[in-house]
C-alpha positions as CSV (number, residue, x, y, z in Angstrom):
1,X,0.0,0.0,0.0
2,X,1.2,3.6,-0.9
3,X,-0.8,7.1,-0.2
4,X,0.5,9.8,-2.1
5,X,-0.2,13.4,-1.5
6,X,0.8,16.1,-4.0
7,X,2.4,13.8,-6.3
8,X,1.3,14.0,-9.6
9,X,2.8,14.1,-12.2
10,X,3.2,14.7,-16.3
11,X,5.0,14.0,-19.4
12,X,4.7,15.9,-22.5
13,X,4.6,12.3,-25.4
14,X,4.4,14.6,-28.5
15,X,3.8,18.5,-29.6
16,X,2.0,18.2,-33.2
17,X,4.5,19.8,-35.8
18,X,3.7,19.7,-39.4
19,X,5.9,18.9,-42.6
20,X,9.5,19.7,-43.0
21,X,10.2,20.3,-38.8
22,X,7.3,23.2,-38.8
23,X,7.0,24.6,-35.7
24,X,3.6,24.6,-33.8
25,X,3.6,28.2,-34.4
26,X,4.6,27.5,-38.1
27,X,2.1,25.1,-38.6
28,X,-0.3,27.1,-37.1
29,X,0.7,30.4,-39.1
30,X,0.2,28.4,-42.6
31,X,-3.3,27.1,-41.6
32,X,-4.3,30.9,-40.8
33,X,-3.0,33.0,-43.1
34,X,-5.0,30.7,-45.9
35,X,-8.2,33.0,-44.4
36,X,-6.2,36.1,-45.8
37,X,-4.6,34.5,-48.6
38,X,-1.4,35.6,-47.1
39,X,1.7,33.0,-47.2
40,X,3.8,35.2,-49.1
41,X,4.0,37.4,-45.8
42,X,5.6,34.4,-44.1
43,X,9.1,34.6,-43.3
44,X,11.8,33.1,-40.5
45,X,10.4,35.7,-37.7
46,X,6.7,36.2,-38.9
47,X,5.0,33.3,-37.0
48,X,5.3,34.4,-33.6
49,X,3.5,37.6,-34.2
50,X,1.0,35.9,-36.3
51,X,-0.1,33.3,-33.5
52,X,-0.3,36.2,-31.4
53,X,-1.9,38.6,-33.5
54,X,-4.6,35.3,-33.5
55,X,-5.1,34.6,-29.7
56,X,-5.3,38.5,-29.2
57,X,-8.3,38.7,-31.8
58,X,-9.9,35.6,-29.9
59,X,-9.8,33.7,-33.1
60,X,-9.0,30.6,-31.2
61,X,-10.0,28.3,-33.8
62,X,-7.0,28.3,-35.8
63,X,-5.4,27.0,-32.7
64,X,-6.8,23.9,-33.2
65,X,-4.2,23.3,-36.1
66,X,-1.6,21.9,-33.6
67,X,-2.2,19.6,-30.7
68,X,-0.6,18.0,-27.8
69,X,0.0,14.4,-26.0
70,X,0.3,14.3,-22.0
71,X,0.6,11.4,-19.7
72,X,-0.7,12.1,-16.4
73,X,0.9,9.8,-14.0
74,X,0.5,9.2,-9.6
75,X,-3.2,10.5,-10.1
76,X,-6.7,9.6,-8.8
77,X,-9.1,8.1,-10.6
78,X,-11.4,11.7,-9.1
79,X,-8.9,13.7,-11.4
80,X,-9.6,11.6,-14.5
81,X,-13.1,12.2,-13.9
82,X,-13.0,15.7,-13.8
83,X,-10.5,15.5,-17.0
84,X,-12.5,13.5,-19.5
85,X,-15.5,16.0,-19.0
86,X,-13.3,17.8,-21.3
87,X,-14.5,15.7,-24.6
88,X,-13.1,17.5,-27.4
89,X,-10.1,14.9,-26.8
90,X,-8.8,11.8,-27.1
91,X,-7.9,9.8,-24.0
92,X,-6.4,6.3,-22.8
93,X,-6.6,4.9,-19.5
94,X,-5.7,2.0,-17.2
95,X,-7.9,-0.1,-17.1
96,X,-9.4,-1.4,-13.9
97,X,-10.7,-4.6,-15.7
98,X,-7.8,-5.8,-17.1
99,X,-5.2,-4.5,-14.3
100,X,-4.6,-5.9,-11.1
101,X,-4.7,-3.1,-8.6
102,X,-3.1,-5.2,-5.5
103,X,-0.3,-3.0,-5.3
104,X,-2.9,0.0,-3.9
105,X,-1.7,3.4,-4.4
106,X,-3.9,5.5,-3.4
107,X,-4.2,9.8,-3.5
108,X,-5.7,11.7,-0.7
109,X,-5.5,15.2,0.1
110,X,-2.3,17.6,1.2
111,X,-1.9,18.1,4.5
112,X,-3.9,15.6,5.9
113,X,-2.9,13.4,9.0
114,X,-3.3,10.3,7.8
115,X,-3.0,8.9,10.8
116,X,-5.7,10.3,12.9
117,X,-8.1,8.1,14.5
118,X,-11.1,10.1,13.3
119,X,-13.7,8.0,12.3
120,X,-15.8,5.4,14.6
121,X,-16.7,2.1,13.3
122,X,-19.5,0.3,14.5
123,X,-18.5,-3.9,14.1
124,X,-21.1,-6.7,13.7
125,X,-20.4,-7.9,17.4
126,X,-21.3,-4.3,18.5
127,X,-18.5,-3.2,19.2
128,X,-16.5,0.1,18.2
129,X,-13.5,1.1,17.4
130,X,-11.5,4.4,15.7
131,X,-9.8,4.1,12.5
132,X,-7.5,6.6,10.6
133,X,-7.6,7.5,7.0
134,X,-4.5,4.8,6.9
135,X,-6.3,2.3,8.6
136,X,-9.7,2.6,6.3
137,X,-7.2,2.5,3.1
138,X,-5.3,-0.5,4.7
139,X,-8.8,-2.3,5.2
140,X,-9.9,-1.3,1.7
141,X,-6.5,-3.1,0.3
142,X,-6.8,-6.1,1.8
143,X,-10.9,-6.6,0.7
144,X,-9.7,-6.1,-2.3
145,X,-6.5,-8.6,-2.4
146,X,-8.8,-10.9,-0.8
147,X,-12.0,-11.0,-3.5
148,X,-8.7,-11.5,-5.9
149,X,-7.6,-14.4,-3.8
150,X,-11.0,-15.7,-4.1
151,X,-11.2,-15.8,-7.6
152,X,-13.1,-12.7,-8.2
153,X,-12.0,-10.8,-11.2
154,X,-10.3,-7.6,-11.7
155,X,-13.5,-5.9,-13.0
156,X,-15.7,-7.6,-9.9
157,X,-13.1,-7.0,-7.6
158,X,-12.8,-3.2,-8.5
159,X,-16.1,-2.4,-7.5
160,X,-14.6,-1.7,-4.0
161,X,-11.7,0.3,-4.9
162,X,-11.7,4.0,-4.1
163,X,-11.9,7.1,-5.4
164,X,-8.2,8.2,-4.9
165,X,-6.8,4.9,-6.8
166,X,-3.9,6.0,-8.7
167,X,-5.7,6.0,-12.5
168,X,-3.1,6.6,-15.1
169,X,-4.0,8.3,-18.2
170,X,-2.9,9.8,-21.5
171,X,-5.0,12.6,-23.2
172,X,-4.6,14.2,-26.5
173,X,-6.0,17.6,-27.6
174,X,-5.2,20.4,-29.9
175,X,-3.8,23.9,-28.6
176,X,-7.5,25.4,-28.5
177,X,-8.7,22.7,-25.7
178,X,-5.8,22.8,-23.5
179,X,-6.5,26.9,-23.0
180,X,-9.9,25.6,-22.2
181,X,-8.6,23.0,-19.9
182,X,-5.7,25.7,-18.5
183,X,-8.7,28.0,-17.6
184,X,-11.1,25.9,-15.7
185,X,-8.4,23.5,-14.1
186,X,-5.4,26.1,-12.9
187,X,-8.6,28.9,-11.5
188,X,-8.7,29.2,-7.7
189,X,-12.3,27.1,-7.8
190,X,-11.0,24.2,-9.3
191,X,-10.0,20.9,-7.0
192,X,-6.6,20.9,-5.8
193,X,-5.4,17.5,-7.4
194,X,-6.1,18.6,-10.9
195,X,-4.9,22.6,-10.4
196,X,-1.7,21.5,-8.5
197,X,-0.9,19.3,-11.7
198,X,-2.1,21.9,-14.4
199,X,0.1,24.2,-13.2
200,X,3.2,22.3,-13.4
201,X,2.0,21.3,-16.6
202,X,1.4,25.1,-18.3
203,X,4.3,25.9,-16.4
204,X,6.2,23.8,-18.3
205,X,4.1,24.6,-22.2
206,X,5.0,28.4,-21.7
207,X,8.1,26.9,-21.7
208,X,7.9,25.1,-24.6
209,X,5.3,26.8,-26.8
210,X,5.8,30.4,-26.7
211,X,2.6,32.5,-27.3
212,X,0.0,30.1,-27.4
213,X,0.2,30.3,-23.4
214,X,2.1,33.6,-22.8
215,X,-1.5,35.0,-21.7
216,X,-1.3,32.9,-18.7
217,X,-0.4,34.5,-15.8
218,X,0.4,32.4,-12.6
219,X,0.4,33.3,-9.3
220,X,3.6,34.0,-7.2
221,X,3.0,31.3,-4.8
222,X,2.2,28.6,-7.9
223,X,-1.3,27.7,-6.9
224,X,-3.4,29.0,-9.5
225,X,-3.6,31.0,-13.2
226,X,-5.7,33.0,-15.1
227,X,-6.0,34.8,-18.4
228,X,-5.2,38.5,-17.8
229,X,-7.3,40.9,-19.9
C-alpha cells in the first residue's frame, strides 16, 4: 500500500509539428493565413507575431491546427473524472478490468494526517472502534487482495476500490482545448489535485510553446492562473 499526497505528475509524449520540422507556431501560421490568402507574408520571424496577432483577436479556432499528447501519472481516478469532461479529446486509460490493482496506491488530500483516529466504526459484534484514514485504506486493500484471492475478477473485484486509486491516463488535444482546460483546471475554484498538476503542466508549455500560453499568468506562490485581460 502507498498514499501519495501532491504527487502527480506529467510527461509531454508529442507537440504536433507539421511537414519539414514546422514549428507549432509554423504550422499554425500556414493554416491561418489561408483566411487572408497571405503565405507570401511568411518569413523566419513572422509566425510568432501571427499566432499572437490570432489569440489577441480571440480567433482561437486556428489554434486547433496543432495539438498535444500528456501522460498524467500518480493521479486519482477523481482527477480523470473531472478530466474527461473535457471531450473534445482523445484519452487512454488504465484499465481497472484488465489491471490488477493489488499494489494500492492511493491519492488523498495535502496536509492531511493520515493517521488520525477520526472515524468510529460500529463492528457486527457491537463493538467500536477508531480508525484513521490509513487504517480505512489498509482495510480497503486487503478486501480487495482478498476478492482476488478468491477468484473474483479484476472488474468484480474493483467495485470496492476508491476514489483516490492511482488512475493513469494519457490525453490528446489540440492547442485550443488545453486553454480551455488551462482555464477551468489552474482557476482558484478548481480541486486541488487537478490545479496542483495543471500548473506544473502550463508551467512547463510556456516553456515550450511560446505564445500560445504567454497569456497565462500564474500566481507567485504557484497555486493557481488566469488569463489577464
Amino acid at each position: 500500500m502507498k498514499i501519495l499526497q501532491n504527487k502527480g505528475q506529467f510527461k509531454i509524449l508529442a507537440i504536433m509539428v507539421g511537414i519539414d520540422g514546422k514549428s507549432p507556431l509554423e504550422l499554425i501560421e500556414w493554416a491561418g493565413r489561408t483566411s487572408y490568402k497571405s503565405h507570401h507574408k511568411i518569413n523566419k520571424d513572422s509566425a510568432k507575431k501571427f499566432v499572437e496577432m490570432i489569440r489577441n483577436l480571440g480567433h482561437e479556432s486556428v489554434l486547433e491546427h496543432s495539438c498535444m499528447t500528456v501522460e498524467f501519472t500518480g493521479i486519482s481516478r477523481g482527477f480523470t473524472h473531472e478530466l474527461v469532461r473535457h471531450r473534445i479529446a482523445s484519452y487512454t486509460q488504465q484499465s481497472t478490468r484488465y489491471v490488477d490493482k493489488s499494489d494500492f496506491v492511493v491519492i488523498t488530500s495535502p496536509g492531511k494526517n493520515l493517521k488520525e483516529k477520526l472515524v468510529e466504526l460500529n463492528l457486527p459484534n457491537k463493538t467500536k472502534i477508531k480508525i484513521s484514514f490509513r487504517d480505512w485504506i489498509n482495510l480497503n486493500e486487503q478486501m480487495y487482495r482478498g476478492l482476488r484471492q478468491a477468484g473474483w475478477a479484476n472488474q468484480d473485484a474493483r467495485q470496492i476500490l476508491p476514489d483516490g486509486i492511482e488512475a493513469p491516463i494519457v490525453m490528446t488535444a489540440n492547442l485550443r482545448e488545453w486553454r480551455h482546460v488551462f482555464r477551468l483546471r489552474c482557476d482558484k475554484a478548481a480541486h486541488w489535485e487537478i490545479r496542483y498538476v495543471m500548473i506544473k503542466l502550463l508551467k512547463a508549455v510556456k516553456r515550450k510553446i511560446p505564445v500560445i500560453f504567454d497569456d497565462f499568468i500564474i500566481s507567485s506562490d504557484n497555486k493557481t492562473a488566469e488569463i489577464k485581460k
